[in-house]
Each structure stands twice: as C-alpha cells, then as structure tokens.
LOTIMAR-387318 format. One line per field, with one value per residue (C-alpha): residue number from 1; residue in one letter; chain; x negated, y negated, z. Coordinates in pm, 1 decimal, always signed. Layout:
% residues N
vovo NUM/...;
tiza A/...;
finu A/...;
east X/...;
north Y/...;
up Z/...;
END
This chain:
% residues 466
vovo 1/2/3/4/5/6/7/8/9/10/11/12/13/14/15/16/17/18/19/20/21/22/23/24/25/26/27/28/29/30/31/32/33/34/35/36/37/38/39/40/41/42/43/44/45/46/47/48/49/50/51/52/53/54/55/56/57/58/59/60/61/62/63/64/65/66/67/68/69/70/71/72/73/74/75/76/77/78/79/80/81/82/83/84/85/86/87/88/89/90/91/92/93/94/95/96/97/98/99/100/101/102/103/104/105/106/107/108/109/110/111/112/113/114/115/116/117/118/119/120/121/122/123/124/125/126/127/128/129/130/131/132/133/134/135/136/137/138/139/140/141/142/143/144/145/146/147/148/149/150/151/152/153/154/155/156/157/158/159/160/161/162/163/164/165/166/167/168/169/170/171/172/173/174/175/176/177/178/179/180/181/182/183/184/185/186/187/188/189/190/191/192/193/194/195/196/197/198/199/200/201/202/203/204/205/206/207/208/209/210/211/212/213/214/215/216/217/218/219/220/221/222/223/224/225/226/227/228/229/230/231/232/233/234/235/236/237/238/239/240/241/242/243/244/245/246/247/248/249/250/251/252/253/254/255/256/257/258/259/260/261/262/263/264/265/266/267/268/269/270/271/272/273/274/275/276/277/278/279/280/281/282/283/284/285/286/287/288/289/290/291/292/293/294/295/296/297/298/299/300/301/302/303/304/305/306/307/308/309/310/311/312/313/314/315/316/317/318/319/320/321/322/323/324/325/326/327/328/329/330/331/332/333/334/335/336/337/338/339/340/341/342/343/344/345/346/347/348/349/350/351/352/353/354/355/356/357/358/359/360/361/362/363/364/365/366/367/368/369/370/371/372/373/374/375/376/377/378/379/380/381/382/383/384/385/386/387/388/389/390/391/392/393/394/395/396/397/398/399/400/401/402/403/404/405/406/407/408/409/410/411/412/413/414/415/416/417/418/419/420/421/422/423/424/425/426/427/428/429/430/431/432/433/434/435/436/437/438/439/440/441/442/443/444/445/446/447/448/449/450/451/452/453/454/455/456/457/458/459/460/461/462/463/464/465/466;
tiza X/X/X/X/X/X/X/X/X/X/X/X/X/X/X/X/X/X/X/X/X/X/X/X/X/X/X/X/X/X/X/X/X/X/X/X/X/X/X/X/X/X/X/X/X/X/X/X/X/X/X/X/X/X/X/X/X/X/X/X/X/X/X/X/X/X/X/X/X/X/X/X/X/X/X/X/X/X/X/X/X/X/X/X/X/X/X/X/X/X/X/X/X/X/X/X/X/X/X/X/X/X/X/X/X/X/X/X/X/X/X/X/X/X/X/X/X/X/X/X/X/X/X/X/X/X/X/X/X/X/X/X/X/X/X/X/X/X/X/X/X/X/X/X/X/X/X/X/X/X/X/X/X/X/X/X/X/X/X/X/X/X/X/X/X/X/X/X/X/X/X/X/X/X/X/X/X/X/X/X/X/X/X/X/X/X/X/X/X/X/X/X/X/X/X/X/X/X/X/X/X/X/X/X/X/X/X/X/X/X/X/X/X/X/X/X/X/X/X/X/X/X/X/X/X/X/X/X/X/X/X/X/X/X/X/X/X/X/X/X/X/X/X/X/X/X/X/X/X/X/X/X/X/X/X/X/X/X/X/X/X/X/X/X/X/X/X/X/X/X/X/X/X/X/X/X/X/X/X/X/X/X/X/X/X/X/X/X/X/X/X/X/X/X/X/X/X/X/X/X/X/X/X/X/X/X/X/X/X/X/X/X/X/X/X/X/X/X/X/X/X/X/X/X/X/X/X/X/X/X/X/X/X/X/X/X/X/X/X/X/X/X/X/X/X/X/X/X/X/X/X/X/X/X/X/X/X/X/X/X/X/X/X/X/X/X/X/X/X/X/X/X/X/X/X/X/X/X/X/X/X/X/X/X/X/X/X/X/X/X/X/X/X/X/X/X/X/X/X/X/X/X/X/X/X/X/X/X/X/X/X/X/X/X/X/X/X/X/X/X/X/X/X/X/X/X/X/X/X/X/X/X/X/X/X/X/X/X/X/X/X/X/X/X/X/X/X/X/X/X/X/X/X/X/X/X/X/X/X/X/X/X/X/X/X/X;
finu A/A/A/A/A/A/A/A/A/A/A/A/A/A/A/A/A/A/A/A/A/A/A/A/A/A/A/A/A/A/A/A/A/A/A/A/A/A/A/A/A/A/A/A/A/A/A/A/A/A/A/A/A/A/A/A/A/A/A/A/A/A/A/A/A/A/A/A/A/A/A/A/A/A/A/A/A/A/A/A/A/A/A/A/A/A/A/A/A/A/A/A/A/A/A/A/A/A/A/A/A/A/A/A/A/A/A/A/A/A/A/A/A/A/A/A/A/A/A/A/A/A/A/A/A/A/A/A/A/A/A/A/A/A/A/A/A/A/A/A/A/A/A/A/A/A/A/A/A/A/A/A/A/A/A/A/A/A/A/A/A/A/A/A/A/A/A/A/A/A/A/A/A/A/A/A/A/A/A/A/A/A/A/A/A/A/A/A/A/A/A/A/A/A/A/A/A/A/A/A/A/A/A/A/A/A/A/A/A/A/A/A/A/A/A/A/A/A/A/A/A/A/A/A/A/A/A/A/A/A/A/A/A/A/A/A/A/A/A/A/A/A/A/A/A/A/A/A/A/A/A/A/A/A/A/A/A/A/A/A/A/A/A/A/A/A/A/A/A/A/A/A/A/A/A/A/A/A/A/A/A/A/A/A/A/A/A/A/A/A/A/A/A/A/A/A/A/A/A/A/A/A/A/A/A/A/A/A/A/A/A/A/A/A/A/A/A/A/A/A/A/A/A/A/A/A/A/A/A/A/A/A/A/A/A/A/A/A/A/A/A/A/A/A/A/A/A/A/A/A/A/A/A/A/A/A/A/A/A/A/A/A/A/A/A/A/A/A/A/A/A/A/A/A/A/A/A/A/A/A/A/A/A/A/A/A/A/A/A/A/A/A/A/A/A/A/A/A/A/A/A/A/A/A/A/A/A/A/A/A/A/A/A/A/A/A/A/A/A/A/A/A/A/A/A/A/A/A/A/A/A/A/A/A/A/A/A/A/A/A/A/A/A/A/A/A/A/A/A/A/A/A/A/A/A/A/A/A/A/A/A/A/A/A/A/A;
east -15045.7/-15015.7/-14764.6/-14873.0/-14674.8/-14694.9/-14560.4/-14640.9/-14587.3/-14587.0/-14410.3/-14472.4/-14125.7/-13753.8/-13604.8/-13464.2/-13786.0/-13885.8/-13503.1/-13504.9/-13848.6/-13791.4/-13417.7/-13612.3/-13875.9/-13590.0/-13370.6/-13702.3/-13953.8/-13947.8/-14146.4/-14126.2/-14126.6/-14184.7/-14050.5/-14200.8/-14012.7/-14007.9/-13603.8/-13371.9/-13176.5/-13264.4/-13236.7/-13566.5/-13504.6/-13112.0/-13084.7/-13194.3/-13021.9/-12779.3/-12483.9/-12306.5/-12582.0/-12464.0/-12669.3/-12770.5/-12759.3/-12456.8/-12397.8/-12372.4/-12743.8/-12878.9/-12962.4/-13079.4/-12991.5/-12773.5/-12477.8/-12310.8/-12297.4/-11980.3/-11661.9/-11758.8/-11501.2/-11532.1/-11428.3/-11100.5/-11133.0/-11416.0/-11716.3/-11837.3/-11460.4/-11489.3/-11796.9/-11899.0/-11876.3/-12208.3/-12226.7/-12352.1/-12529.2/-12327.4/-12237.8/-12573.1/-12684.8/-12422.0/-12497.9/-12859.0/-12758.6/-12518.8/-12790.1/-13040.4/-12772.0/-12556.6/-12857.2/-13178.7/-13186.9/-12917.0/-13185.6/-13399.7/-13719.6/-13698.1/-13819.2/-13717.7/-13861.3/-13718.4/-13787.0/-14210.9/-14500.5/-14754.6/-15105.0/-15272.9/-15470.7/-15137.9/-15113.8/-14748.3/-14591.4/-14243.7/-14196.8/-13952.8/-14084.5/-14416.5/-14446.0/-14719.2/-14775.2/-15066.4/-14883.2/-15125.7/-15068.4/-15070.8/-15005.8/-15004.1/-14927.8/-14654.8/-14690.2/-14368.6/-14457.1/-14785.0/-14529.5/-14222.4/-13940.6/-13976.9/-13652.4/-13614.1/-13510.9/-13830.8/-14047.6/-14025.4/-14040.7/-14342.6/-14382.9/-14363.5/-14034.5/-13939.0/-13753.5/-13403.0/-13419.0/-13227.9/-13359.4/-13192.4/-13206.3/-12943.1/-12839.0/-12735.4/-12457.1/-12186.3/-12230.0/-12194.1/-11890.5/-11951.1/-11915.6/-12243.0/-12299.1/-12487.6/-12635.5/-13003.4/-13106.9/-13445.0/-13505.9/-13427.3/-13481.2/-13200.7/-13173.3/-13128.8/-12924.1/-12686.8/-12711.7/-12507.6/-12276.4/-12134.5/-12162.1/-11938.2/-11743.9/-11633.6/-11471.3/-11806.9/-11762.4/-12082.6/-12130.4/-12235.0/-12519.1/-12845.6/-13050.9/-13453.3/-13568.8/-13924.7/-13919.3/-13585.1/-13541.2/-13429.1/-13146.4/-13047.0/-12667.7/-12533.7/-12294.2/-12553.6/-12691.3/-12387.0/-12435.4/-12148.9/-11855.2/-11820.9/-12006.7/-11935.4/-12189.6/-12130.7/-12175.6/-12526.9/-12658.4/-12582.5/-12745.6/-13086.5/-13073.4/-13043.9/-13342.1/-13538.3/-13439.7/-13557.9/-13902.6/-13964.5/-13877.1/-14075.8/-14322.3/-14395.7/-14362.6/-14139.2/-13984.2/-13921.0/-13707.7/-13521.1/-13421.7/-13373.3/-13117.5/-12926.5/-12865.4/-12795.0/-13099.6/-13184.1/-12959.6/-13057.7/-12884.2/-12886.7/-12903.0/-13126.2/-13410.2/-13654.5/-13721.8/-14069.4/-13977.2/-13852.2/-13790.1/-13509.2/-13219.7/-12873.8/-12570.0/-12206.3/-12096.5/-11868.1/-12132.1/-12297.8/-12058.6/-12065.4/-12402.2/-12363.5/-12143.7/-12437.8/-12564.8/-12785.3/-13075.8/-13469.1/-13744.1/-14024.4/-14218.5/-14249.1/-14173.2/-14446.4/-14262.2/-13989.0/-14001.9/-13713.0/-13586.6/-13703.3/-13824.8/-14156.0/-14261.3/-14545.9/-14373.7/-14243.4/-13953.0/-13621.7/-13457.2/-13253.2/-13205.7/-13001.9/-12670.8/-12817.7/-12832.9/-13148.5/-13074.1/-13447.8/-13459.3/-13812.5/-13951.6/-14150.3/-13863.1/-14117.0/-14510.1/-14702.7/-15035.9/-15314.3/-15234.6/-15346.3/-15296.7/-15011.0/-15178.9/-15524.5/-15745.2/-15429.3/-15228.8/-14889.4/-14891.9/-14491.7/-14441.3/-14256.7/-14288.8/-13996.9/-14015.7/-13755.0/-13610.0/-13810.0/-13562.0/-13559.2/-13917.7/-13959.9/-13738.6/-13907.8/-14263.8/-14135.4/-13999.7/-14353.1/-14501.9/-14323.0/-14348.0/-14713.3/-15016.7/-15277.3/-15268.8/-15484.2/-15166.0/-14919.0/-15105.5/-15052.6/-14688.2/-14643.3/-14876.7/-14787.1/-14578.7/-14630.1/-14329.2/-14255.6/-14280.8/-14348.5/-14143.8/-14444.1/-14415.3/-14044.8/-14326.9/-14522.8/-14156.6/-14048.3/-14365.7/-14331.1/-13995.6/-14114.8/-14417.8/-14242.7/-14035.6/-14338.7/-14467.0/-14253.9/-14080.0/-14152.0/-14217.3/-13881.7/-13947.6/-13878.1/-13594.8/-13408.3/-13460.4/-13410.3/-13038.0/-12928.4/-13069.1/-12789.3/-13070.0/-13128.3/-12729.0/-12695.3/-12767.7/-12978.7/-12804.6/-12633.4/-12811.2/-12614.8/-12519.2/-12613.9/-12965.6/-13099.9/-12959.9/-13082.6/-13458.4/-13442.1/-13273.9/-13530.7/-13786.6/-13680.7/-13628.1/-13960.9/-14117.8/-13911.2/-14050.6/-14407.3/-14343.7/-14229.9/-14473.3/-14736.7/-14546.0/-14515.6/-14908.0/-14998.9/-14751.4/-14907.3/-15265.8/-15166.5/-15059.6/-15360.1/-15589.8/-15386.7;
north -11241.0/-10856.2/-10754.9/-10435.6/-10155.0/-9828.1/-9483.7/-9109.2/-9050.3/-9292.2/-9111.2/-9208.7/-9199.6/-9156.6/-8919.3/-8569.5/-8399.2/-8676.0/-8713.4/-8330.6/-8348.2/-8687.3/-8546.3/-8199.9/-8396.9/-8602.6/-8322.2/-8093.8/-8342.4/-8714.8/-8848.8/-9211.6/-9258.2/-9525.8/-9460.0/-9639.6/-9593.4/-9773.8/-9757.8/-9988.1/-9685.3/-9323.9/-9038.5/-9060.0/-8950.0/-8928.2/-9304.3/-9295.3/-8996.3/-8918.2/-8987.7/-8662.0/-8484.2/-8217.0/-8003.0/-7613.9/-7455.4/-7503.6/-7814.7/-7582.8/-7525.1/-7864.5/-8239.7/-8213.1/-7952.4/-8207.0/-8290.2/-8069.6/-8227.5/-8218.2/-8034.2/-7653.9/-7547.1/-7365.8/-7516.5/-7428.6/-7603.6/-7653.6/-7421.3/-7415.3/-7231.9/-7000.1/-7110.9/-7321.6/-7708.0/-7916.2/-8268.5/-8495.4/-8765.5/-9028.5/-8871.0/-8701.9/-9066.0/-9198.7/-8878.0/-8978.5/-9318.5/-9178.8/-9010.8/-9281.3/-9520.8/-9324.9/-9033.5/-9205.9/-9600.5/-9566.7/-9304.4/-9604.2/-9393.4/-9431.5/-9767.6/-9788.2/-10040.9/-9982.6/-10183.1/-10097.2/-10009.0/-9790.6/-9960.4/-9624.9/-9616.9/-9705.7/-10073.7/-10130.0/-10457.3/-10538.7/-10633.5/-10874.7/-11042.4/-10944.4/-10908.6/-10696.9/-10436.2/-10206.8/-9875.2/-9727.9/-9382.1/-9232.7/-8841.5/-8789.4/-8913.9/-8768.3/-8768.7/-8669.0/-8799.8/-8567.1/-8337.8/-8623.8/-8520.6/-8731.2/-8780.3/-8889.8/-9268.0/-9320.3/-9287.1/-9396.4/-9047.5/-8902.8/-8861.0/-9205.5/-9268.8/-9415.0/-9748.8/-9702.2/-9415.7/-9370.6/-9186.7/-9266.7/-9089.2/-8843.4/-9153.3/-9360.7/-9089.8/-9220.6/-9586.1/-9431.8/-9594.9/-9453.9/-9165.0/-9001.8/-8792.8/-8528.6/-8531.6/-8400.7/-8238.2/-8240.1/-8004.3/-7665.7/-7713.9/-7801.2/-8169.9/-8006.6/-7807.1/-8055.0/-8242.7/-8032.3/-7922.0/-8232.0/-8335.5/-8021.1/-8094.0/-8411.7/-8209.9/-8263.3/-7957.4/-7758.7/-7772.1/-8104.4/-8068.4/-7959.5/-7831.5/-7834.9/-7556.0/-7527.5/-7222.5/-7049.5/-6978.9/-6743.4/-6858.6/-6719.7/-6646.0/-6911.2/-6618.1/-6414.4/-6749.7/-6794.2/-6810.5/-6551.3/-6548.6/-6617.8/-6358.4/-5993.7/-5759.7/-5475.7/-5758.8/-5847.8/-5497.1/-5406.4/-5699.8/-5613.7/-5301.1/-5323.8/-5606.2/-5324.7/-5050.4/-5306.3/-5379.2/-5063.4/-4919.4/-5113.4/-5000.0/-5327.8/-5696.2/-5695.6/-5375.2/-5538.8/-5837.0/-5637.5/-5445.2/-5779.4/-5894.5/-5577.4/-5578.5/-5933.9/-6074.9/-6288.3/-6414.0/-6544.5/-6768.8/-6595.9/-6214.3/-6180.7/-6393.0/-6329.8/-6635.5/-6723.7/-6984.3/-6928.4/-7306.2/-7169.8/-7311.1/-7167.8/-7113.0/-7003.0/-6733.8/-7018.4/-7224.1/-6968.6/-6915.7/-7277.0/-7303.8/-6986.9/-7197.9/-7432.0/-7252.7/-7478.9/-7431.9/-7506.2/-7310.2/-7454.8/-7582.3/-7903.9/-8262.4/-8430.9/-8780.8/-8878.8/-8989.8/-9195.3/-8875.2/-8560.2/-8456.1/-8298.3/-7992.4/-7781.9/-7533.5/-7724.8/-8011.1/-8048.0/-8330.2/-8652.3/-8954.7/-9280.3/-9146.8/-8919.9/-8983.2/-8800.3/-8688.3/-8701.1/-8455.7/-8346.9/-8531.9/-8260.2/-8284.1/-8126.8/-8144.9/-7835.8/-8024.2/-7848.3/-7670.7/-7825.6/-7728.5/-7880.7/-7943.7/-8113.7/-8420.5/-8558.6/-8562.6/-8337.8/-8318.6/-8158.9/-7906.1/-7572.8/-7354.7/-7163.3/-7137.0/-7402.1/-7446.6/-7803.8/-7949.9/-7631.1/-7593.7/-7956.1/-7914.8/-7570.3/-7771.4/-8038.1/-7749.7/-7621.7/-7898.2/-8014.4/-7615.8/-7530.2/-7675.8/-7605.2/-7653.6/-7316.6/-7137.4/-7434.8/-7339.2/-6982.1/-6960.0/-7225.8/-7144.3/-7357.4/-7141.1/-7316.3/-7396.2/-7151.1/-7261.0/-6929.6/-6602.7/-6402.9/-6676.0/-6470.4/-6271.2/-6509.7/-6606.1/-6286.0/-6192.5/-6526.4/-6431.5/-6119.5/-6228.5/-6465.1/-6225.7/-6032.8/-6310.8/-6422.2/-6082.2/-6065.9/-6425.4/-6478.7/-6840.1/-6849.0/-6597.9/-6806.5/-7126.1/-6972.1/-6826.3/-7179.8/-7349.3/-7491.9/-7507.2/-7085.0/-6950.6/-6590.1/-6457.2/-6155.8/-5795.1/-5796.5/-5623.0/-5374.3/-5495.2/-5173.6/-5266.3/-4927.9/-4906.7/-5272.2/-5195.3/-4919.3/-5153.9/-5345.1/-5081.3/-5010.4/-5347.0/-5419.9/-5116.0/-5183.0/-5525.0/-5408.1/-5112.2/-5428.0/-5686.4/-5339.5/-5261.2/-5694.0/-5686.1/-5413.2/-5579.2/-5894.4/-5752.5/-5549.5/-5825.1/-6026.4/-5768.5/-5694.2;
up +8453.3/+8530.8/+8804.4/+8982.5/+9095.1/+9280.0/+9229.9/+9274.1/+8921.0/+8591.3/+8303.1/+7974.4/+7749.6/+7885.3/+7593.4/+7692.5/+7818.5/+8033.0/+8162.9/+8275.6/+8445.4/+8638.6/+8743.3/+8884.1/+9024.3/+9264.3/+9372.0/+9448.7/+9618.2/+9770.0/+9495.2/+9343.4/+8969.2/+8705.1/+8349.1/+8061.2/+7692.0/+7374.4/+7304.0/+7453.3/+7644.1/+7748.4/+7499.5/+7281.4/+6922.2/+7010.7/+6965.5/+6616.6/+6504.2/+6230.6/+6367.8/+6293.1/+6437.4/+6697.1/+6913.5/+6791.7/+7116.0/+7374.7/+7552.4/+7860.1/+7803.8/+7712.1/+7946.8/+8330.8/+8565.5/+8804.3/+8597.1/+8347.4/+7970.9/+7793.0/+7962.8/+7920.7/+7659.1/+7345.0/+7042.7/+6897.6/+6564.0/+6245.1/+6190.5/+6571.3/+6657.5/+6908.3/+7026.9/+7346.5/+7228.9/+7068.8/+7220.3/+6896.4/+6896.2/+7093.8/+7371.0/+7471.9/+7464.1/+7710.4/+7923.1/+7931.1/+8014.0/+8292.1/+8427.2/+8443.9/+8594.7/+8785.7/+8940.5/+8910.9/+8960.8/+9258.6/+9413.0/+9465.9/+9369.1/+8998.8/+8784.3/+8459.3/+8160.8/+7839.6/+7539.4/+7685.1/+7508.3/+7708.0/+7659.7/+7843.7/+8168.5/+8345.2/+8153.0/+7972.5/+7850.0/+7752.8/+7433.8/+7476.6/+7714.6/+7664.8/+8060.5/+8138.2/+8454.2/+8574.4/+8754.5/+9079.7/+9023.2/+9324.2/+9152.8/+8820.9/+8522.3/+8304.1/+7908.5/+7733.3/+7394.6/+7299.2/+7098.5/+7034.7/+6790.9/+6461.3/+6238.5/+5893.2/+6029.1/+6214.1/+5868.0/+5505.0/+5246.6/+5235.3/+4861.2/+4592.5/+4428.2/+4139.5/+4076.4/+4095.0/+4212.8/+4560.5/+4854.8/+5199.5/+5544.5/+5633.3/+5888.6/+5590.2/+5446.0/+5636.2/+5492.8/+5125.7/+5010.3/+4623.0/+4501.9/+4329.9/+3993.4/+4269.0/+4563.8/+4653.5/+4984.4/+5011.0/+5352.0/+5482.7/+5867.9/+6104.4/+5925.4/+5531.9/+5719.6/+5890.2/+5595.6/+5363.6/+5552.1/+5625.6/+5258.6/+5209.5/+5495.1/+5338.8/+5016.9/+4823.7/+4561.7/+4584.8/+4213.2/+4218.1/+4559.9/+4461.6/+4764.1/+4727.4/+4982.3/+5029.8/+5229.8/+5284.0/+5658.3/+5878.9/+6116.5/+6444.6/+6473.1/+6731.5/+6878.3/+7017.5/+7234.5/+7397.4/+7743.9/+8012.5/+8019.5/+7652.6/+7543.4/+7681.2/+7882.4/+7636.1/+7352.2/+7520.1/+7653.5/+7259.0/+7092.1/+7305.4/+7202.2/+6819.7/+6854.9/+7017.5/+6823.3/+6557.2/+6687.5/+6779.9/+6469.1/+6259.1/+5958.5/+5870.8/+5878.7/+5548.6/+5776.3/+6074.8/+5898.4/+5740.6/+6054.6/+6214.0/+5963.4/+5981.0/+6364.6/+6322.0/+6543.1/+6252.0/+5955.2/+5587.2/+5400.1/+5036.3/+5099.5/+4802.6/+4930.0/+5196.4/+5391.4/+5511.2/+5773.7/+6106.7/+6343.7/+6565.1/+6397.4/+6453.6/+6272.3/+6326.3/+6090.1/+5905.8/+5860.9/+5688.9/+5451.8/+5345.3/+5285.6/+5055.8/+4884.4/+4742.0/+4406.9/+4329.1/+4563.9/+4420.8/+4558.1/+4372.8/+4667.5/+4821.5/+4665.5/+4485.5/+4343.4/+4212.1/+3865.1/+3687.1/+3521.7/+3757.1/+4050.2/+4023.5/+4287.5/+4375.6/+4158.6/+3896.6/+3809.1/+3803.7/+3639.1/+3825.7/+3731.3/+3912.8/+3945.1/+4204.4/+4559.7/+4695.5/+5127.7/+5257.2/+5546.0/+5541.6/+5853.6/+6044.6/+6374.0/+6624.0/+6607.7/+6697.9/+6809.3/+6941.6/+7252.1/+7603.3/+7948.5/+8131.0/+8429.9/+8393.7/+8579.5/+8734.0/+8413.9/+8310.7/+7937.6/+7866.8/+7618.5/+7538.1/+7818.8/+7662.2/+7251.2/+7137.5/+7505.9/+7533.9/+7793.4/+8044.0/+7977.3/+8096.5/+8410.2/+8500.0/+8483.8/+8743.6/+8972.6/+8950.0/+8979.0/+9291.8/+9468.9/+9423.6/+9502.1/+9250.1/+8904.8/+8787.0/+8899.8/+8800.3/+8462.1/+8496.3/+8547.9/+8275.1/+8009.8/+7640.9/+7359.0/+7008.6/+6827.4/+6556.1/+6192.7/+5941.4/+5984.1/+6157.4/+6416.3/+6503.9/+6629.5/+6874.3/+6989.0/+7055.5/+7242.8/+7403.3/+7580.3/+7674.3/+7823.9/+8011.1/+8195.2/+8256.0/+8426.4/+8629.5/+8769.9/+9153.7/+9197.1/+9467.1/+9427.9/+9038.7/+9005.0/+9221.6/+9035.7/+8766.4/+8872.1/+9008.2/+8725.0/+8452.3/+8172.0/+8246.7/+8143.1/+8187.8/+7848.6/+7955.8/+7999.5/+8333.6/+8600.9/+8821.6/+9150.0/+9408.5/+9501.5/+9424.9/+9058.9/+9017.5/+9105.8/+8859.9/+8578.4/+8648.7/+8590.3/+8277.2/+8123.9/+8201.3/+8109.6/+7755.1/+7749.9/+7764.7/+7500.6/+7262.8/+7317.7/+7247.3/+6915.4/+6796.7/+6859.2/+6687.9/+6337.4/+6401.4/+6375.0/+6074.4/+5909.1/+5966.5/+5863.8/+5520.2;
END
C-alpha cells in the first residue's frame, strides 16, 4: 500500500545544500516541504567522512543562514592559529541535526524520511520498513543530488590491487593501531591533502610518507578568505589590488600564475613546480610548511594497479610492497556534470551559483526562488558556474566572481540579501560610507571588474588558440 502526501515542494536528499535551501525557503515564504535522503541523519557526505576532516573555509561562512555554526572564534592553537575556527566532521553533523530538529520539524511545514530511497516521479520507500509514499507536488521539485560530493568511503579504489597489498580510506587511519614501513597518499585534492597532514600531525617523520600527486595544485591562502573583522580593510583593499595588478598585467597564462603566486592570490606547494590543477582548496601558511616537509612526492601520473612489489603509473612505477599502507584519496569529491538550468518544467536542479560556495549558492537559489516569479529571470540571476578542476579554470572562476557582481549591482532586492545573509561575510573592500563617495567607489570597482573579466577573456582565448 502507498500512503500519499502533499507538499509545495519534495526535495530529493537532506545533506548541506538541501539543508540551506529548505532553511531559506521557511524564513522567506510559507511553503511546505518533504525531504527524502538515503542517510539515517542530515548532513549528506558529512556522515561518512573522515573523521578528522575539518572544513576549508570558515565555520562563520558555512551551514544555513538561521543559526550560526560553531562559536565565532579564531583558533589560538595548531596550523589553523590565528584563523577563524573549522567545524570537522562531528559537529557540522550535530548542527545539521540541530537544525532539522530544533528549526525545521517544530515549524510544522517540513517532513522528513531518512533511511529513503527516491524511486523518481515523486515515489520513495523506506528501506527499513520498506513503506512506500507518492508526494503531490504542488511546486516544484528540488534535486540536490545531480552534483553530490563522493568520498573515498562511499567507493572501493578505482584501480586493481594486489593481494596483500593494503589500501584503506583516509576514514580507516585512525583505527591503525601498527605502525607501517611507509605510508602512501595517493591524492592531491583537499582529501591527499588532509590526509598527510594529519599523518604528520601524528609525529609520522616525513621520510617515511610517500605522496603520489597526479597534478600538483594550486592552493588559495586561507588568510585572504577570512571574512571582517579578522581581516583588515587595508589588508583587503591591498589583496584586490595585487590580484588586479596581476590580471591586468599579464603576458601570458604561464605569466599570469606567476604574478598570482607573487601577490599571494594563489600558493604552490613546491616553489619549483608549476601546478596544473586548481579545485579551491585552502591552506594556512603552517600547513604549508608541513606539506613542504614531504620529499617524497611522485608526479608520474595517475595510478594504474598495484602490483605485489610497485605501484605502476601513467608515467611510470615506483616500488611498494606489504609493509606499506597505501591512503586512497582519489575519489572525484565534487562532479562537474553537464550544466543544466536551475529552473526548468517545475523542477530546481541545485548547483554552484558561486564557484566552490555550494551551500550559499543553494540558499541564494531558494531566496530566488521564493522572491520572483518566473524562472527565465530566476535563471538569469542564477546562471550555473562549473566547478574548477585545471589551473586555466582559476580563470572561469575568476571571471565567474566578477560576473557575478556585474550582475547583480542595482538589483536593491539582492544587495540586501546579500548584506543580511551569514553565508555572504564581508570579504570585499569596504565601501565608503558618504553616499556620494560610495556611488563613485562603486563606479570604479565595477568599471575595474569589467577591465578584468576583458583582459581573463582575451588569456583564455590565447590559450585556446596556441
């Protein structure tokens, strides 16, 4: 027997994206919601995560615009110091489930069935139960799982291993009890990343971790994302203008980087290597210098197999054997699948509105959603950015911002969001405060903003043309 239900929107998946749009969509309209997801608790890919897994950006900037996350300090100890604090992996899953129990269900417009698989056309079933429901959508439907965030636990490795050879998740490094002849990374995104520095962080000498790096990638220095009052307005008015003097500057793609990395917009782990991969991560400064620590790093291309006595690459092979404990970090953490509009045929497919920004971008689509009427300009003020994977993608990104405040300067309705909004910290150069001296800061950021996106556009097309 089916049980039928009714709501103005059915939203596929409860993880962080869907939590930010549902929690917009209650304090901005009257709507009723039904949220179907897979996991036995909010928080998506957060419940399976390595459990020293901390966020990149601040907490300040991360969960659903009604209720703060974390206690909005700056970290006086270990390699975040002096930096706003990075929830990990535990407690952004009790705020999520604070949010759901203590915001949503006592709202009495939001349904929740965890433990759910979503059949399509509105159908779900538990699978405990194996009760099944039909959802009348009165609105729209909401998918927040077209571009999900995979982690190593969710999938086996990717390339055959040998036996007795070891390869575990970077979950599964706590619960090493044994000490091992080396250790293997095999991952340079935010994962690899993580990954090593807590093996270092444990008094693991770097002589004895080998790190297999693909494609080294350019970093973004966590200092520089740090939302006012940590960061100074002389600190920010002087940071956007080495990134333009940068961009503007520019003879070249290899050019540009390198005038990136000297006004410290970007950041490289080994000074003498270019990197050729750019997925938003962020660093500290000290975390930097432990990762310089690892000598040992293989850029011979992806992993083919694992043999009993080496690991063979695109590039080439480096030995291993059992006394090795192999760190698999290469899940692919966020899709890019082909672009779609957000709003289409009575269906809001989430993703980036803002590069890397998935949570805000998900709350700014439900403010849209819930303030204007037709989706050909829902679409227009929210039009999809691609996550960045190669280094000329710092290009798309950087256009991506720019365009953005192109877009939305003059709409009254979206500055002010965007002012109240706890997911949009002031990290832009402070504006001056006597109305006539703002207009004309104005003026010239934008006018700035268009002589950059003009000079990006022009380096992207020469590279594509080389």
């Amino acid at each position: 027997m089916t049980t039928t239900i009714e709501a103005d929107y059915l939203v596929i998946g409860a993880g962080a994206t869907a939590m930010a749009f549902v929690d917009t969509l209650l304090t901005e309209s009257d709507a009723t919601v039904v949220m179907v997801d897979r996991y036995h608790q909010p928080g998506g890919h957060w419940t399976v995560a390595y459990p020293y897994v901390r966020l990149h950006q601040p907490s300040a900037m991360y969960g659903v615009n009604s209720r703060p996350l974390g206690d909005d300090t700056i970290d006086q100890t270990g390699l975040n110091a002096g930096l706003y604090e990075l929830a990990g992996a535990d407690e952004i899953c009790s705020y999520f489930d604070q949010v759901m129990r203590q915001t949503f269900l006592p709202s009495g417009r939001v349904s929740y069935f965890p433990m759910a698989e979503y059949e399509g056309a509105g159908r779900f079933h538990l699978t405990t139960s194996g009760d099944a429901y039909e959802v009348t959508v009165r609105r729209k439907i909401v998918d927040t799982t077209y571009q999900g965030v995979t982690v190593p636990a969710m999938r086996p490795p990717e390339f055959p291993i040998a036996a007795g050879i070891r390869v575990v998740p970077p979950n599964e490094l706590p619960a090493v009890r044994e000490p091992h002849e080396r250790y293997v990374v095999v991952g340079a995104g935010k994962t690899g990343i993580d990954a090593c520095l807590w093996l270092l962080e444990q008094g693991l000498a770097p002589e004895r971790l080998t790190w297999i790096m693909p494609r080294a990638p350019w970093l973004i220095d966590r200092a520089t994302v740090q939302p006012i009052p940590l960061r100074r307005a002389e600190d920010i008015g002087r940071d956007y203008m080495a990134k333009h003097e940068a961009i503007m500057g520019a003879e070249s793609l290899p050019d540009l980087f390198e005038r990136l990395d000297a006004a410290g917009t970007l950041l490289r782990i080994s000074p003498d290597d270019r990197p050729t991969a750019f997925r938003c991560a962020t660093v500290s400064r000290a975390e930097l210098e432990q990762l310089r620590r690892i000598r040992n790093v293989v850029r011979l291309g992806r992993v083919k197999r694992i043999t009993e006595t080496e690991i063979e690459l695109d590039g080439g092979a480096v030995p291993t054997g059992p006394g090795a404990l192999h760190v698999d970090c290469t899940a692919d953490a966020t899709r890019q699948l082909p672009v779609v509009p957000i709003f289409q045929d009575g269906l809001i497919t989430l993703q980036s509105v803002r590069v890397c920004q998935p949570v805000f971008s998900a709350a700014l689509i439900a403010h849209v959603e819930a303030s204007y009427p037709d989706d050909a300009v829902k679409n227009d003020l929210c039009p999809v950015t691609p996550n960045p994977r190669t280094d000329v993608d710092w290009l798309r990104f950087a256009l991506s911002a720019n365009a953005e405040a192109l877009r939305w300067a003059g709409n009254d309705d979206l500055e002010t969001w965007l002012r109240t909004s706890r997911l949009h910290p002031d990290i832009a150069p402070p504006m001056p405060k006597d109305p006539v001296e703002r207009a004309a800061f104005e003026r010239q950021a934008l006018a700035m903003l268009k002589e950059q996106n003009a000079r990006l556009e022009q380096l992207l097309y020469a590279n594509e043309v080389r």
